[in-house]
Every structure is written in C-alpha cells, then in structure tokens.
VEXDREN-2710 file (C-alpha; in Angstrom, 1 decimal):
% VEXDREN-2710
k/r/px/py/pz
1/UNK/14.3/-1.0/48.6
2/UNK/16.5/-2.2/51.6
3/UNK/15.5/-4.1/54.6
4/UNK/16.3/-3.1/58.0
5/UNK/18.5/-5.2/58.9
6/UNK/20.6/-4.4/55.7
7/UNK/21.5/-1.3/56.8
8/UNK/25.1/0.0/57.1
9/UNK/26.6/3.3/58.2
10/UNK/27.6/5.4/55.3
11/UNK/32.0/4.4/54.2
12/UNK/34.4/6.3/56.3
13/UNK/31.9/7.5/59.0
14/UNK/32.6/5.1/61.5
15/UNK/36.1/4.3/63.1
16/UNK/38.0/1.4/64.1
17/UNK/38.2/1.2/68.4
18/UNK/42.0/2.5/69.4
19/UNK/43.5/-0.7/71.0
20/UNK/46.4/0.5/73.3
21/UNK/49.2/-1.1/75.2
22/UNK/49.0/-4.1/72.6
23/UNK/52.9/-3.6/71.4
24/UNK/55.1/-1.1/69.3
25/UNK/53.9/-2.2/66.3
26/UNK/50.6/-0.8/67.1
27/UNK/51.4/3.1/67.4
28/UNK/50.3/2.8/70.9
29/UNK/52.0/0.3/72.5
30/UNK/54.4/1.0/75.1
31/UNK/53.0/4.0/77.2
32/UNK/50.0/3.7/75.6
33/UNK/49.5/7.5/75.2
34/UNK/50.0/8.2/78.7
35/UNK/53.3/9.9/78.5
36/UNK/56.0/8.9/81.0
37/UNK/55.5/8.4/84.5
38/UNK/53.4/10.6/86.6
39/UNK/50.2/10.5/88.6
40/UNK/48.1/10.6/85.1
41/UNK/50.0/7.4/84.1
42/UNK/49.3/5.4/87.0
43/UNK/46.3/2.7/87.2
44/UNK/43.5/3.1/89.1
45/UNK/40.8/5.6/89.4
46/UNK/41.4/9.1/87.7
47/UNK/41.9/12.5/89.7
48/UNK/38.8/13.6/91.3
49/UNK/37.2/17.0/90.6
50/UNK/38.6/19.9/92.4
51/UNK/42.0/17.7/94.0
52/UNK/44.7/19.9/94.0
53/UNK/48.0/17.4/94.7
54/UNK/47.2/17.0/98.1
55/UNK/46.7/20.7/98.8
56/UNK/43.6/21.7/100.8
57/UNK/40.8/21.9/98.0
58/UNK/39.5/25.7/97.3
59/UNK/36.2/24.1/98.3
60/UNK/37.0/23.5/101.4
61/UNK/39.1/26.3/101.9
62/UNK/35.9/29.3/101.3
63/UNK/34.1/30.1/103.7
64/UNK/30.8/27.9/103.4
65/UNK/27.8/29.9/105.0
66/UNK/26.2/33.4/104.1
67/UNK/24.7/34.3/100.5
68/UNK/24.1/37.5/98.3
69/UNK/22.2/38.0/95.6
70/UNK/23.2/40.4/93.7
71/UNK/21.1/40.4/91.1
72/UNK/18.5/42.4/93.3
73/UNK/21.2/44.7/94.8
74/UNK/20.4/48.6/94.8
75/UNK/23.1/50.4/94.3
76/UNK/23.8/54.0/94.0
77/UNK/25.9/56.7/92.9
78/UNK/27.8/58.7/95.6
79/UNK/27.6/62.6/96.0
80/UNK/29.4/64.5/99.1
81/UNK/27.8/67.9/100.0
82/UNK/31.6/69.2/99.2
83/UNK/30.9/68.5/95.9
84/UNK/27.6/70.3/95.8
85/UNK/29.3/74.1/96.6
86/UNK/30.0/75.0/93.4
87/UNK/26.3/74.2/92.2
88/UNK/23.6/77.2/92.5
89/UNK/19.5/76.7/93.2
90/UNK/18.1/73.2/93.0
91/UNK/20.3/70.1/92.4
92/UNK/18.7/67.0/91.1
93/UNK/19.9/63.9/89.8
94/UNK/19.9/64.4/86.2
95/UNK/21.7/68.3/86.4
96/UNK/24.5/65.8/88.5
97/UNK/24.7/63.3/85.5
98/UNK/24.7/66.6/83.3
99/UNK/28.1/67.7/85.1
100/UNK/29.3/64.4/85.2
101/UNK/29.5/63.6/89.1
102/UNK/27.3/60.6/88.7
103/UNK/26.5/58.2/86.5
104/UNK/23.1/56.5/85.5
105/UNK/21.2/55.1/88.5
106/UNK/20.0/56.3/91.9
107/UNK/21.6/59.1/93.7
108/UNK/22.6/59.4/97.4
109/UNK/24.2/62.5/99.2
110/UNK/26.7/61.7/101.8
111/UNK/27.7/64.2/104.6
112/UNK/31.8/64.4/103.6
113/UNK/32.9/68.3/103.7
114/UNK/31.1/71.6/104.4
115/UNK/28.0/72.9/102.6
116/UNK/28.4/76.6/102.5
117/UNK/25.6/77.6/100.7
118/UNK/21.6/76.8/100.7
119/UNK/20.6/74.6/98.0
120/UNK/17.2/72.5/97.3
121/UNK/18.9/69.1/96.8
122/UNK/16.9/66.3/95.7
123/UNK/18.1/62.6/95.4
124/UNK/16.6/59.2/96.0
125/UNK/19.0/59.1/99.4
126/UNK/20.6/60.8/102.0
127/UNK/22.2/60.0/104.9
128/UNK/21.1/61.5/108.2
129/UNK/24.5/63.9/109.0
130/UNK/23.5/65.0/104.9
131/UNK/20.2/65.5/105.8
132/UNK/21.1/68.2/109.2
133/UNK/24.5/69.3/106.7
134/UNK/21.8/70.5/104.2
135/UNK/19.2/71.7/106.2
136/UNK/21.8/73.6/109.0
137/UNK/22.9/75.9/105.6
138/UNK/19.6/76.9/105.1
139/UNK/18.4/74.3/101.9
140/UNK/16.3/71.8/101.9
141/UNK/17.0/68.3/101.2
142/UNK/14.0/65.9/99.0
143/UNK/13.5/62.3/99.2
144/UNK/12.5/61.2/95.2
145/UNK/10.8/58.0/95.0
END
C-alpha cells in the first residue's frame, strides 16, 4: 500500500515546461516561436478581442439599439388572387400546398392581379384590398383560426 504523499503521476504523462528565448541551443531561442517581427511578436499586452488593426471595430460599427426575436415570428406563405383564377369552387390551404403554390405553414392572400371568377377562399390572412378583390367577384373570403 502507498502513502499519499508517495504518489507520482503515471511515466510519460506529464511534460517538461517549454523554456523559450534561453539560446539556440534550446530549439527555442532566438524568436522564441514568435516568428519574425510583427505586431504578434512585440512585448506587451496581446491583441484585444474584436481589434481590427486600427480599423473601426464591427462592434462599434452596427447599429446598437432595436431587437427581434425571431424565434416567435409568424410567418406565412404568400398567395396573389392572380394566382387563384385558374382554381374552381373553394380554395383552402391544403388544396394550395396540393398544387404546389405554398409550402407548409400559414397562408395569406394578397390583392396583386385581377380575380375573375367567384371563389370561397379560406386562409389564415388576407389583406384588406384581398378581402374587397374577393368579395367584388362575387366569393367569399374565410378567416381560419
């Protein structure tokens, strides 16, 4: 059994500290692994986080008010009435994702084009010009929660 204080780390585990700048003969005398020259090779403190040479820093370059979250964000997937002429009866979300207009997600129906036709569109959006587009051709247009 071995006492405490005979304990040793196990052979070859440990390393001798790298003494630099203590002659050639050393491997690391010289330079002292700094290269030659240069900002890096100088004495004193290192380069601070985020200096750029002198040039403004990128953090104090952006803009520093103002946050989104986007985590929460609700987006949706676009549909103009144009694209809504060459469907027939009721349009709802999934008969759009069928067709391949939209992807998965919310939908919402934005007034760009002409509606010619009367159509029962329901989506989870419209915009108000939608809304009067739809209902002036004769459909109806249904909010789905």
């Amino acid at each position: 059994m071995s006492l405490l204080s005979e304990l040793k780390p196990k052979r070859g585990s440990t390393h001798k500290k790298k003494r630099v700048g203590r002659g050639d003969g050393s491997g690391w005398g010289g330079t002292a692994g700094k290269g030659h020259k240069g900002q890096k090779a100088r004495s004193g403190a290192p380069i601070k986080r985020g200096f750029e040479g002198g040039q403004m820093q990128m953090a104090r370059r952006l803009p520093k008010f103002g946050f989104t979250n986007t985590n929460f964000k609700t987006t949706y997937n676009i549909v103009n009435i144009s694209q809504l002429n060459n469907l027939d009866g009721e349009v709802t979300p999934q008969m759009l994702k069928d067709m391949g207009l939209v992807g998965t997600g919310l939908v919402k129906i934005l007034a760009d084009g002409e509606l010619s036709k009367a159509l029962t569109v329901k989506a989870h959006k419209f915009s108000e010009s939608a809304k009067k587009a739809i209902e002036g051709a004769g459909g109806t247009a249904e909010v789905i929660k």
